[in-house]
C-alpha positions as a Python dict, from the first residue, in 0.01 Angstrom:
ca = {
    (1, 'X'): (0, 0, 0),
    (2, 'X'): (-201, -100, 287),
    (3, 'X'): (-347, -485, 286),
    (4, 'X'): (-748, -430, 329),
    (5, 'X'): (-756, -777, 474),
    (6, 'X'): (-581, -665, 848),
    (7, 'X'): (-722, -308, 814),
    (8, 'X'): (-942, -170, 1167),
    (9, 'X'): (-1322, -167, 1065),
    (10, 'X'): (-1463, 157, 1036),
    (11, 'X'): (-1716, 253, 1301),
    (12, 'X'): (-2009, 414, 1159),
    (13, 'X'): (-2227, 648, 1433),
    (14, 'X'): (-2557, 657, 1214),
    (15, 'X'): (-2660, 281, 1251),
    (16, 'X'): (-3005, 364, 1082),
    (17, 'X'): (-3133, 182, 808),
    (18, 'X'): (-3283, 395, 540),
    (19, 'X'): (-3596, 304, 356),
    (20, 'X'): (-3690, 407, 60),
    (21, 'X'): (-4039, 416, -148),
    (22, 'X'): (-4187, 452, -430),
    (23, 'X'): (-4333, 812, -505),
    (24, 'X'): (-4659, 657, -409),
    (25, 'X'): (-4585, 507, -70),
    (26, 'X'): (-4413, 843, 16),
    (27, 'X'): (-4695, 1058, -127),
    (28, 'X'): (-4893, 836, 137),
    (29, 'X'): (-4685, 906, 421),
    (30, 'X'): (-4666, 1306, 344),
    (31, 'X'): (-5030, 1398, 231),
    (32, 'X'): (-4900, 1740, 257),
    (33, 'X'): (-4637, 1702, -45),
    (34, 'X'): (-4842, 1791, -369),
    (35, 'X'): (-4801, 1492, -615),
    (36, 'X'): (-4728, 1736, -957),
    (37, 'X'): (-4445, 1953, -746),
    (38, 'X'): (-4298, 1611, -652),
    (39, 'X'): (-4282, 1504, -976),
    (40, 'X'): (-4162, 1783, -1140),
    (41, 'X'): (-3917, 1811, -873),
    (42, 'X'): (-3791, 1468, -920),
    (43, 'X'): (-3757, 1568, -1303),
    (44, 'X'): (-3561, 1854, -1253),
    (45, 'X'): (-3322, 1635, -1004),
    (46, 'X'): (-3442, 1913, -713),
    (47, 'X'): (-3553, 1635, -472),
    (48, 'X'): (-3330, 1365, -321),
    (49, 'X'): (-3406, 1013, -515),
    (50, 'X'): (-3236, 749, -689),
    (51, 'X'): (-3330, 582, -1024),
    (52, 'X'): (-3286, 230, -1072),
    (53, 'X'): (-3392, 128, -1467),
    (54, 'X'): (-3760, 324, -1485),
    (55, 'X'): (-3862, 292, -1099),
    (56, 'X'): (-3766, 608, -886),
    (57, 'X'): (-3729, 563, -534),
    (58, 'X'): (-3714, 826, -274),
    (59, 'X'): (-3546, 800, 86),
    (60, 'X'): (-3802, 829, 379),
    (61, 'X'): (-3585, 1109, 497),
    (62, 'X'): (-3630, 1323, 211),
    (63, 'X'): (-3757, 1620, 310),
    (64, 'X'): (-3531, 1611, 682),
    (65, 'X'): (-3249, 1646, 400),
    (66, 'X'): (-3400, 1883, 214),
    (67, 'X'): (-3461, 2102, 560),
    (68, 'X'): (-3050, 2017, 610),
    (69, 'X'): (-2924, 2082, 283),
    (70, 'X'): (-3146, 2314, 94),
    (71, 'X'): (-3135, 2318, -325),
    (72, 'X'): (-2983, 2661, -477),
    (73, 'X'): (-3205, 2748, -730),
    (74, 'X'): (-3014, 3028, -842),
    (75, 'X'): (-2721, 2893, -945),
    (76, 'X'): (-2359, 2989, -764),
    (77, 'X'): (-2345, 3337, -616),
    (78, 'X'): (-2016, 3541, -677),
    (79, 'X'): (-1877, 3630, -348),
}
C-alpha cells in the first residue's frame, strides 16, 4: 500500500476554474438557448448540470461539451 502522505502531486494541464450558474444567469449569457428546450433538457438529464438540494446549476462550458461529447438519443447501436 502506498503512504498518500510522500506520494508526487499530480500535475493537472487544465488549470481553469469552472463557473457555474443558475439556468437564469446562463440563459443570460446564451440568448440563443430557448428557455423551455433547456429545461426540458435538464429534466431529461440531456444537458450537462449538477443538482445540489432543488437549485440546478449548469457549467459555463456547457454547450463547448455538448459540441465535444454529443448525447445519443437513440440509445446504443449494435455494431
Amino acid at each position: 500500500m502506498t503512504d498518500v502522505r510522500s506520494a508526487e502531486p499530480v500535475q493537472i494541464a487544465d488549470r481553469r476554474v469552472r463557473e457555474f450558474l443558475t439556468p437564469r444567469q446562463f440563459l443570460a449569457a446564451n440568448p440563443s438557448v430557448k428557455r423551455t428546450k433547456l429545461y426540458e433538457d435538464i429534466r431529461g438529464n440531456r444537458f450537462p448540470h449538477i443538482r445540489l438540494s432543488r437549485k440546478v446549476l449548469i457549467p459555463s462550458d456547457a454547450l463547448d461539451q455538448l459540441v465535444a461529447f454529443p448525447v445519443d438519443h437513440d440509445g446504443p447501436r449494435a455494431a
